[in-house]
N, C-alpha and C positions, 0 to 999 in steps of 0.2 A: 177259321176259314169262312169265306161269304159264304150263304145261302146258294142252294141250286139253282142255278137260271132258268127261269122255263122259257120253252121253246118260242121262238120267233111268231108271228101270228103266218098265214101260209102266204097270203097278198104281200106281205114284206120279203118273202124269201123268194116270190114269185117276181117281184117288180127289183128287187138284187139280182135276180139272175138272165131276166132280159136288159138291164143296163146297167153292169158293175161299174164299168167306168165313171159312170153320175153318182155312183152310192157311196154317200158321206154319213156314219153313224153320227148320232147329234151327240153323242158322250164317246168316242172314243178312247182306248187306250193310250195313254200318257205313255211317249216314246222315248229315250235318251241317245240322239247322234253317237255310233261306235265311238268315235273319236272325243267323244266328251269322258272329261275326270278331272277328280278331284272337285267337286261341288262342294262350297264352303259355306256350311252354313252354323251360326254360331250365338255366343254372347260371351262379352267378358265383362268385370265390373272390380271397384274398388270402394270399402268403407268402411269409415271411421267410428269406433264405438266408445264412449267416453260416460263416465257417471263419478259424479263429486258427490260425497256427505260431509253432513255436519259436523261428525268426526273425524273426520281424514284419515280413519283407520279402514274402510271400506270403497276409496277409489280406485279405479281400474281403467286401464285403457283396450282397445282390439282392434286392431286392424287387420281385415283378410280382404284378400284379393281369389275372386270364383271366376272360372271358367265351364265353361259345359258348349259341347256343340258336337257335329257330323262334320265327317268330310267323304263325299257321298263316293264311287267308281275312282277307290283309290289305287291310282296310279293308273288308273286306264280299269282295271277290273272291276268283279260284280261286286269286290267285296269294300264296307261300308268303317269307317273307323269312328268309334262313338265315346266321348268323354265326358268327365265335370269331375272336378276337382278347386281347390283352393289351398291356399297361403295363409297361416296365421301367425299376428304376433300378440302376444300375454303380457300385458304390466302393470303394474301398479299392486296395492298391502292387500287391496280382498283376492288376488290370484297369487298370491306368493309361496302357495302350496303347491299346486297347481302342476304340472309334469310339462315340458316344454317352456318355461316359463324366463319369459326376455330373451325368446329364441324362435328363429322361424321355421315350421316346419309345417309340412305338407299335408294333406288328405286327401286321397285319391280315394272316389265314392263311383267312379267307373271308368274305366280304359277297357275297349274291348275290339275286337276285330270280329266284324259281325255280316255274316253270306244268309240272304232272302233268296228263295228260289221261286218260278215260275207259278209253282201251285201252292206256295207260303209256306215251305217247309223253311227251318231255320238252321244255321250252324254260330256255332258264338265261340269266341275265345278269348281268355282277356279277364280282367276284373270285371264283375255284372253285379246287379240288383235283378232277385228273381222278379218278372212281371206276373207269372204263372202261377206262383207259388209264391204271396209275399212273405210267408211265413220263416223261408229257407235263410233270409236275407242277403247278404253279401260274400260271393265266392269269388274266390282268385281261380280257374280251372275252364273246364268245356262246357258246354251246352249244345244241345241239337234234339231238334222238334218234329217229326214226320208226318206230315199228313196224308193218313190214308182214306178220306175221304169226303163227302161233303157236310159231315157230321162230325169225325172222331179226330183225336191226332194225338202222335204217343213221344214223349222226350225225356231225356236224362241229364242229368246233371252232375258232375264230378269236377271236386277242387279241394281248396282247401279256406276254411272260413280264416276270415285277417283276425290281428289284435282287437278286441271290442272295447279299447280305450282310446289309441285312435289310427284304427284301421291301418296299422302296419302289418307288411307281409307275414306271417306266421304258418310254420309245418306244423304246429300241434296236432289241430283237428282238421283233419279228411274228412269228408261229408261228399256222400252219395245218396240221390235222389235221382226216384224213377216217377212219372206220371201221367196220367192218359185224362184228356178233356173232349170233354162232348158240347157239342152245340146244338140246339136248332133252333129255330126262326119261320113262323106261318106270320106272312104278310108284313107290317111295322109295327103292330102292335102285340105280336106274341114271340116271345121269346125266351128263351132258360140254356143257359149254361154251366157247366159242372167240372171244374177240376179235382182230384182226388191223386195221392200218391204218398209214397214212405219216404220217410227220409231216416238215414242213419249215417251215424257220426262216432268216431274216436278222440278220446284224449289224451294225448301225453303217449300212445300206443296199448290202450285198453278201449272197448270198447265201453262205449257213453250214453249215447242217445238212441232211440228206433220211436217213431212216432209217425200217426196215420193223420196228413194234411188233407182239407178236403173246404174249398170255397162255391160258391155257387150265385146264380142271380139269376132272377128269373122278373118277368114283366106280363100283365096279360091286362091290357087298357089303362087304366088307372091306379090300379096295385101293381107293386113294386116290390121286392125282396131283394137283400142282399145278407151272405153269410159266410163265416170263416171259422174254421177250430183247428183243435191241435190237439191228438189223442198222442198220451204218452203209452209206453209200454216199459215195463224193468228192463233192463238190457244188464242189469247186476250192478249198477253207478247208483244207484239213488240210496240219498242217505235217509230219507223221513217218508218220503209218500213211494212206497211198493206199488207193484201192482200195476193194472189200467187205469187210467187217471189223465180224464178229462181235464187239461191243463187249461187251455184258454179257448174260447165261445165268443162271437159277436154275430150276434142277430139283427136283423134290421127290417120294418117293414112301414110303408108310404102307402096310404092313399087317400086319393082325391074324390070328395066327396060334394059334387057343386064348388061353391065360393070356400071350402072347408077341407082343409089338408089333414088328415090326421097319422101319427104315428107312434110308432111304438119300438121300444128296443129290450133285449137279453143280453147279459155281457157275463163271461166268467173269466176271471186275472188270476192267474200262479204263475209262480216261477220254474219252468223245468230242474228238475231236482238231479243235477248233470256234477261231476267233477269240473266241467267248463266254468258251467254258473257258479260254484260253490267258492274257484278260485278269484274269482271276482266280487266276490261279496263285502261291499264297503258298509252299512248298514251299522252302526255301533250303540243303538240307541235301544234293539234288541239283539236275540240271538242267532245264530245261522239256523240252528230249527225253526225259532216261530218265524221268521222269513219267510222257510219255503214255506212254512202250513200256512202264513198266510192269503189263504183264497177267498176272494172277494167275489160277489155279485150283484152287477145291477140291473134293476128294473126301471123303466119308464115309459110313461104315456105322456102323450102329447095332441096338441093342435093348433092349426093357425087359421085364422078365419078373415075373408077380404071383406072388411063391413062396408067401404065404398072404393071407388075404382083405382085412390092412390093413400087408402089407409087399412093397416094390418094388426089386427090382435095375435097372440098367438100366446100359450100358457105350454107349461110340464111340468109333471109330477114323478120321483125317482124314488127308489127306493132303494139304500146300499146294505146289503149283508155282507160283514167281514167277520174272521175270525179272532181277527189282532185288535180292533177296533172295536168302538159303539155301533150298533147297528145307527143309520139316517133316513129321516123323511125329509129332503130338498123339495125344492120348487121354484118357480120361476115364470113371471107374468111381463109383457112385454107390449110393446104397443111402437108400429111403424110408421109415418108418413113420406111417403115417395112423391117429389115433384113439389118441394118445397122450398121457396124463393126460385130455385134456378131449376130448370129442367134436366131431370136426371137424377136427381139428387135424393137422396133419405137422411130420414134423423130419426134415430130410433131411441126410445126409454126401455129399460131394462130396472125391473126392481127382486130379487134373488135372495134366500137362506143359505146362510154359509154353513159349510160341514168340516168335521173333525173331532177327532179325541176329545171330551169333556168341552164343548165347543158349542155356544148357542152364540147367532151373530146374524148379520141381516146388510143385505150392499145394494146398488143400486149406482147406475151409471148413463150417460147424455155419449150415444156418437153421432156423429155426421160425415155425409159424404156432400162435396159440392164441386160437380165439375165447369172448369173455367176453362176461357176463350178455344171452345169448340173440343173440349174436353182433353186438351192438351195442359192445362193444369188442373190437378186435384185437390182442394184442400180438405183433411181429416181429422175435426176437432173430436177431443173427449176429454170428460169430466164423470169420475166418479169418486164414491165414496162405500170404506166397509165400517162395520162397527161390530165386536164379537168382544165375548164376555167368556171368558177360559173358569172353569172351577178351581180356582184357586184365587188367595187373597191376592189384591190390589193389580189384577191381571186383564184388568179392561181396554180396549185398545181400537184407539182410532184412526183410522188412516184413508189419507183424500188424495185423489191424483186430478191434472191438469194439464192437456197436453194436446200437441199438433202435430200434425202430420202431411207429408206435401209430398207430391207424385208429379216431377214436372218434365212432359217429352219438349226440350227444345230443339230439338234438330230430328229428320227423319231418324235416324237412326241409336240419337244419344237420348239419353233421361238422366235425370237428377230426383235420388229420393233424401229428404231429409226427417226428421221427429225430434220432438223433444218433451218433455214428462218432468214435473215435478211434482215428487210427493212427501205429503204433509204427514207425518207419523209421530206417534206420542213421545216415541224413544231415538227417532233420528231422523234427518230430512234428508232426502235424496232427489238428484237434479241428472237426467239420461240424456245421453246426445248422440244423434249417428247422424252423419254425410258419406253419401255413397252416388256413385256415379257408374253408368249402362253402356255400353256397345253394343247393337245388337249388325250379325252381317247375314 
């Protein structure tokens, strides 16, 4: 919810109320005619995805057609119809595994029927992406948010999550989430907010999941925070990790320091260790236990620094702890120039250690941005190169890509994106192609 208004100064409430008829707020409330509905506001789009190799064993084609949009006081009422979805079709020898495959079929990522009320409380119903909670992710079921004040506001959730191959309707697992977020805000530079809440879930009709969600962001000048986790708890499903068990962690922290950005990140990756998850597990290269034990975390420091008014350094250094893997020391140095031939524009250099299993290697890449006639065309070249050397005999391996990229609005309302990427590899050459075209209303 906004911030508490403070009160009027008393000369404005004095000079409103010897001549209301003259008194026009210079921001007034945004009003909608009773008689207005169905406000249509939207995008839809269609493109081509195509990629040939040398072998002709690995081409494929994709074409999907996306939609997403509002259509605002539907049918005359308060209430709001929100979608996006798309169309896919799959063909060609590298997708011939694939499920749906030389066949069209759907993905619906949100259809909802959604009522905002006067002091922001919410009601929702429909398929949704939690905003609140991104952790919950995608429910077929209700939602509704209450706000009880100019600080707190308390909402639930009840549905049922889709297929997580590709979001078809499924009863399996019911999922129920409760959560209460807090706000506040001193002035525009101080701010913290805080979501927290459970979430629990069934599978198949046994109980699965129970886990404590909890995001938060906070700003006070120039520092910045942002954070996310996911405590699990037994609920009696877990096959390898019992107990409480810190499942996944993202930390994040910014600031500005003069001409000097610095930052720093925490990250911890498991897999919830769920009958859900477990029945989903494709992974053939190890075993469904070291899977879920595989818990990873990273570490990184960072910074960018403005050495003059249109050039930027900027370096990081990570560090990855896994349990299935080598531990890694990455890094990464970079150097930007903005306003380069054309106004507007950057070309950044990027040189980077690559990481993995038995994996020493080193890459390094050219992009550009260059906006043309009044920035209604874009053109986005890149050019890079990795080289990594695997522990094992004659396992060296080099590979180069080349490629463009074009962002073009010709008409108020249409755009045309295209790209294309060839790349040069030891073992086989591969050439990408996508054409897609915009509507926006």
């Amino acid at each position: 919810p906004p911030p508490p208004v403070a009160e009027e100064p008393t000369t404005l409430k004095e000079d409103r109320d010897a001549a209301p008829e003259s008194f026009e707020p210079l921001l007034g409330p945004y009003l909608v005619d009773a008689e207005t509905k169905n406000l249509l506001h939207g995008r839809a789009g269609i493109r081509q995805y195509i990629q040939a190799t040398s072998n002709g064993l690995e081409d494929y084609w994709r074409t999907v057609f996306d939609t997403a949009g509002t259509v605002e006081r539907l049918g005359g009422t308060p209430w709001t119809l929100e979608w996006s979805m798309d169309a896919i079709y799959r063909g060609g020898d590298a997708l011939s595994a694939t499920e749906h495959y030389e066949e069209v079929y759907p993905e619906v990522r949100r259809l909802s029927l959604v009522r905002r009320f006067d002091d922001h409380s919410i009601a929702r119903v429909g398929r949704f992406l939690s905003t609140q909670l991104p952790a919950v992710g995608t429910l077929d079921g209700i939602h509704s948010e209450l706000v009880l004040g100019p600080y707190l506001r308390i909402g639930g959730m009840l549905g049922f999550r889709p297929d997580r191959d590709d979001l078809a309707p499924s009863g399996k697992e019911p999922t129920l989430v409760s959560y209460t977020t807090f706000y506040w805000q001193k002035e525009q530079e101080k701010t913290y907010s805080a979501t927290g809440g459970f979430l629990f879930s069934a599978y198949e009709g046994k109980a699965d999941r129970l886990a404590f969600l909890f995001d938060q962001h906070a700003r006070v000048g120039r520092w910045s925070l942002f954070s996310t986790s996911e405590i699990d708890f037994d609920s009696g499903s877990a096959l390898v990790n019992d107990g409480v068990r810190l499942t996944r962690w993202d930390l994040s922290t910014r600031y500005q320091l003069g001409a000097t950005s610095l930052h720093a990140g925490l990250s911890r990756f498991g897999i919830p260790d769920t009958r859900a998850e477990r029945d989903h597990f494709q992974v053939r290269t190890v075993t469904q236990a070291a899977f879920l034990e595989d818990d990873q975390w990273r570490m990184s420091l960072g910074a960018s620094h403005r050495l003059t008014k249109s050039l930027t350094f900027e370096e990081e250094v990570s560090f990855i702890d896994s349990e299935a893997t080598d531990d890694q020391l990455l890094w990464l140095v970079g150097l930007t120039k903005r306003d380069w031939i054309v106004r507007g524009s950057n070309l950044s250099l990027r040189f980077y250690q690559l990481g993995g299993e038995d994996l020493v290697g080193y890459g390094g890449s050219i992009t550009g941005y260059f906006p043309l006639m009044g920035s209604r065309l874009a053109l986005m070249p890149s050019l890079s190169a990795r080289m990594s050397d695997l522990d094992a005999p004659d396992s060296d391996l080099e590979v180069g890509d080349i490629g463009m990229r074009l962002h073009w609005r010709f008409a108020d309302h249409w755009s045309l994106t295209s790209g294309a990427v060839f790349t040069d590899a030891d073992d086989i050459d591969r050439f990408r192609f996508d054409l897609g075209m915009t509507i926006r209303w």
